[in-house]
C-alpha positions as CSV (number, residue, x, y, z in Angstrom):
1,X,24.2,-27.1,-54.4
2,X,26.7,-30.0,-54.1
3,X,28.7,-30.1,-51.3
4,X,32.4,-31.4,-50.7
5,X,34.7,-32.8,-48.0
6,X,35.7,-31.0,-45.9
7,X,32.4,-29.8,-45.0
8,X,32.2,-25.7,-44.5
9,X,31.8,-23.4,-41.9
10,X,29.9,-20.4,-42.6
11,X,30.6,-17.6,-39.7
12,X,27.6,-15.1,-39.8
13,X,27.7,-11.7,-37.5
14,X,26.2,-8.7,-37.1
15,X,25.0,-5.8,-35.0
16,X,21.6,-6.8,-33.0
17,X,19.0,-5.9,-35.5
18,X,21.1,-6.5,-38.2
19,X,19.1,-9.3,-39.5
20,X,21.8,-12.3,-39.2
21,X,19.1,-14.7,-37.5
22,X,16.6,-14.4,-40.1
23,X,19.1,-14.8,-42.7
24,X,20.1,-18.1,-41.2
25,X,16.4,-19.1,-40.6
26,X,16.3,-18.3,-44.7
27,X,19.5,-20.4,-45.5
28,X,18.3,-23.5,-43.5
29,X,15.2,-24.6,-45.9
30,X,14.2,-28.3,-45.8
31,X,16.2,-28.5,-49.1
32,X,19.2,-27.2,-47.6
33,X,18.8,-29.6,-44.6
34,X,18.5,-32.6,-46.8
35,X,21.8,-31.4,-48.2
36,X,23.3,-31.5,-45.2
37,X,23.2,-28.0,-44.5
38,X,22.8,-27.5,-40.5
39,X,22.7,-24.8,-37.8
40,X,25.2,-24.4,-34.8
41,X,23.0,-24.2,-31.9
42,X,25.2,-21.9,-29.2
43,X,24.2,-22.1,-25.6
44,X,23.5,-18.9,-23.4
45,X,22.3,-17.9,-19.9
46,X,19.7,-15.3,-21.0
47,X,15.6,-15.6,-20.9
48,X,14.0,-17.3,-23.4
49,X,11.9,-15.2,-25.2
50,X,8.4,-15.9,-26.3
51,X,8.0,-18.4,-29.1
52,X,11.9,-20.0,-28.8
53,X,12.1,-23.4,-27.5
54,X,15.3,-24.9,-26.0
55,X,17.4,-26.3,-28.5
56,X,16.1,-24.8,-31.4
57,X,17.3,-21.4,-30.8
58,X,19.5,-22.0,-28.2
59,X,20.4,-24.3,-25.7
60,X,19.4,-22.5,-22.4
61,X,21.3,-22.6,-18.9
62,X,21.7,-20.7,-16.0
63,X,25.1,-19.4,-15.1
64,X,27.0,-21.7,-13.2
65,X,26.0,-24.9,-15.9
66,X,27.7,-22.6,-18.3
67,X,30.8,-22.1,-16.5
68,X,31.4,-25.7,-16.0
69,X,31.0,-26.2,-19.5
70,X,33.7,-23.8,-20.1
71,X,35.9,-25.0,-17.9
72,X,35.8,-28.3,-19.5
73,X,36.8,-26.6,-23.1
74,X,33.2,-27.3,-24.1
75,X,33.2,-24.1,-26.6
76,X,35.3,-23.4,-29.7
77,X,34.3,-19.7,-28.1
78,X,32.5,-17.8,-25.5
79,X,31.8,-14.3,-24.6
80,X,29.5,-12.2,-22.2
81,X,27.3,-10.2,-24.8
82,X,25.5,-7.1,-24.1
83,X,24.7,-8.7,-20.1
84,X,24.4,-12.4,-21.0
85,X,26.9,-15.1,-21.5
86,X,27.4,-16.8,-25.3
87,X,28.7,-19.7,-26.6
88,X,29.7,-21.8,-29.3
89,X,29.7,-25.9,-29.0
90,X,33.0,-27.1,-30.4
91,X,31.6,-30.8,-31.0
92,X,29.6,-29.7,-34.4
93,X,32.0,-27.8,-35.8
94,X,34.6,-30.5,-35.7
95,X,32.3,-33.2,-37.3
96,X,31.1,-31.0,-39.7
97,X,34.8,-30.6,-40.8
98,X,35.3,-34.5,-40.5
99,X,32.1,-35.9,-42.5
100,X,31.6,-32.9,-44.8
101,X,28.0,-30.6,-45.1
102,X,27.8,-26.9,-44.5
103,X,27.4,-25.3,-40.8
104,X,26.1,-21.7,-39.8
105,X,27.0,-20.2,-37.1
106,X,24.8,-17.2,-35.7
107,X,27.8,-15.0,-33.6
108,X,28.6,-11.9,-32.4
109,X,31.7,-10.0,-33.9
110,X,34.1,-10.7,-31.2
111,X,33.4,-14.6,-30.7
112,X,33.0,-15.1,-35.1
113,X,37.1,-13.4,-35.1
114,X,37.7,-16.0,-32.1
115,X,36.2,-18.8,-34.5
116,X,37.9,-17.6,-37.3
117,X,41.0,-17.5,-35.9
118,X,40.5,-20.9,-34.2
119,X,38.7,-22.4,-37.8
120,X,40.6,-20.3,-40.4
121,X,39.3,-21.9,-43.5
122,X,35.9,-21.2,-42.2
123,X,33.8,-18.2,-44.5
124,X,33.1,-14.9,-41.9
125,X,30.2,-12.7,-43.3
126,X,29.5,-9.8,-41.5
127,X,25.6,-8.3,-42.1
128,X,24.8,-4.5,-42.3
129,X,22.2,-2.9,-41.6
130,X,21.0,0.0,-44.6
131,X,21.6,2.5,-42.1
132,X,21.6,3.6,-38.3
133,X,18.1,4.9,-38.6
134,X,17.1,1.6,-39.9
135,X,19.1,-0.4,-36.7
136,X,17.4,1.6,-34.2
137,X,13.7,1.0,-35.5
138,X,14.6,-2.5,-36.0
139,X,15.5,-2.8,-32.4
140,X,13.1,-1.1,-31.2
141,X,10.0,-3.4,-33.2
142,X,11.3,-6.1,-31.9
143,X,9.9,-5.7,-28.2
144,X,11.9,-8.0,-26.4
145,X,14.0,-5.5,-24.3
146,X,13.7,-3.4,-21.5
147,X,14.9,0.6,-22.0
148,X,17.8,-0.7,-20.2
149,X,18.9,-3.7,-22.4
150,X,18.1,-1.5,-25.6
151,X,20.2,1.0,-24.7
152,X,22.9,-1.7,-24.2
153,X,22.8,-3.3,-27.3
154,X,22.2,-0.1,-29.4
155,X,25.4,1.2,-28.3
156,X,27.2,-2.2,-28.9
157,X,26.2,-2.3,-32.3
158,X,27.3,0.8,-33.4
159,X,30.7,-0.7,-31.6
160,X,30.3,-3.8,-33.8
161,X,29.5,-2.3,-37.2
162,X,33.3,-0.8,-37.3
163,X,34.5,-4.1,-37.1
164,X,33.3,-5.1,-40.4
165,X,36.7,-5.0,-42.0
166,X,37.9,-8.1,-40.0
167,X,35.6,-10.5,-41.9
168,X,35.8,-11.6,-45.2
169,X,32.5,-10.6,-46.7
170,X,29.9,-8.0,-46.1
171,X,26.7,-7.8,-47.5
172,X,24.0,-5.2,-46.8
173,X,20.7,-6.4,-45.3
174,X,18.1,-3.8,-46.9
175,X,16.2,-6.5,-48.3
176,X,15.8,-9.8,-46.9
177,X,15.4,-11.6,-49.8
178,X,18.3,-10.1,-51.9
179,X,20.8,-10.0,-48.8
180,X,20.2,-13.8,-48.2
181,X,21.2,-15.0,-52.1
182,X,23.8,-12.8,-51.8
183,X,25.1,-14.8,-48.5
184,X,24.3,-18.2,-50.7
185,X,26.4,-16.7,-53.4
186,X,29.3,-16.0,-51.1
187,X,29.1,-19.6,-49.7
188,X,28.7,-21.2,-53.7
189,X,32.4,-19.0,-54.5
190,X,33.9,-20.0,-51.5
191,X,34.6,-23.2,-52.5
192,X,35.9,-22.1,-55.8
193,X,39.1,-20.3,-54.7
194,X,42.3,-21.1,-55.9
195,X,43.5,-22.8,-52.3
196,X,40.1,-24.7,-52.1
197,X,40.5,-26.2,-55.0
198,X,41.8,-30.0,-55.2
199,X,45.0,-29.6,-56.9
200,X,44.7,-33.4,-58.2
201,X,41.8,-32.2,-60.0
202,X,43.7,-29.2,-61.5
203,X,46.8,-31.4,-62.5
204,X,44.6,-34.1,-64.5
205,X,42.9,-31.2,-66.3
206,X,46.1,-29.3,-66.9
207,X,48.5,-32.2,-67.2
C-alpha cells in the first residue's frame, strides 16, 4: 500500500477482549513496517504481564513518573482505566503527521474520542466483539486477572461497547483474519475521501 503526506493516524478501540491488540499485532507485519507503518507505544503504571517487555507493549512506570509526565503535557491523552493509569505519547503522533507513514494507536474508548477530538483527521475504528457470551470467555481465557480486576473490566466493557457510535468505523471481530482486512480496507478508503483528496490533482484531471 503506498502511502502519502500527511502520514495517518489510525485510532483503534475496543472493549477488553475485544481483540484490538491482536489486530494491531496483525496490521504491523515486517512489510507494513518497511512501509512505514508503526505502532504508538502508550505508557501505563500497571504490572507487566508475562511475556511483554518494556517498550514493546508498553512503556512501564510507576505512578508518580507518570504524573510528572503529565504534568509536563507529555500525552496527546491520558486516562485511569479499569484501576491503572493510560497514556498516549504526543511526540509520535506529531512526526507521523510531519514526515508521513501510518500510526496505530491501541486505546480505550474514552482516551481514542480525546485523540480524535485533539487529531480530527485521524481514522477511529471501534472493534466488536460477536457477542457478550463471546467477551466474557475471551476474558476469562486470557488468565491475567484476578476475580477482582475481571469483574472490573467485564463491566467496563459492556460500558464501552455503547459507545461505538462515536467512532467512525466498526467492524466485528468474529474472525481474526477477516476483521483485520476489514480494518486494512478501512485504512486503504480513508485516504480516498473527497476532503483527502489533493484538490491540485483533481483540477489537472478535471481542468
Amino acid at each position: 500500500m503506498a502511502l502519502s503526506k500527511p502520514g495517518k493516524i489510525v485510532i483503534i478501540s475496543s472493549p477488553s477482549g475485544g481483540g484490538k491488540t491482536s489486530i494491531c499485532r496483525k496490521l504491523l507485519s515486517p512489510v507494513r513496517r518497511r512501509q512505514g507503518w508503526t505502532f504508538s507505544i502508550s505508557y501505563t503504571t500497571r504490572d507487566r504481564r508475562r511475556g511483554e517487555r518494556n517498550g514493546r507493549e508498553y512503556h512501564f512506570v510507576d505512578d508518580r513518573k507518570f504524573d510528572e509526565l503529565r504534568k509536563r503535557d507529555f500525552f496527546a491523552e491520558h486516562f485511569k482505566v479499569h484501576l491503572y493509569k493510560y497514556g498516549t505519547p504526543r511526540g509520535p503522533l506529531e512526526k507521523v503527521r510531519r514526515q508521513g507513514g501510518v500510526m496505530i494507536l491501541d486505546v480505550d474508548a474514552k482516551g481514542a474520542r480525546k485523540l480524535h477530538r485533539e487529531y480530527p483527521e485521524a481514522i477511529s475504528i471501534f472493534i466488536l466483539p460477536p457477542s457478550v457470551k463471546a467477551l466474557k470467555q475471551r476474558l476469562r481465557q486470557r488468565g491475567t486477572e484476578t476475580r477482582e480486576q475481571l469483574a472490573v473490566r467485564f463491566k467496563n466493557a459492556i460500558q464501552e461497547m455503547r459507545s461505538f457510535g462515536a467512532f467512525d468505523y466498526v467492524v466485528i471481530n468474529k474472525e481474526l483474519k477477516v476483521a483485520v482486512r476489514q480494518v486494512l480496507d478501512i485504512i486503504a478508503a480513508d485516504g480516498l475521501r473527497v476532503d483527502k483528496v489533493d484538490p491540485e490533482q483533481i483540477r489537472r484531471i478535471t481542468g
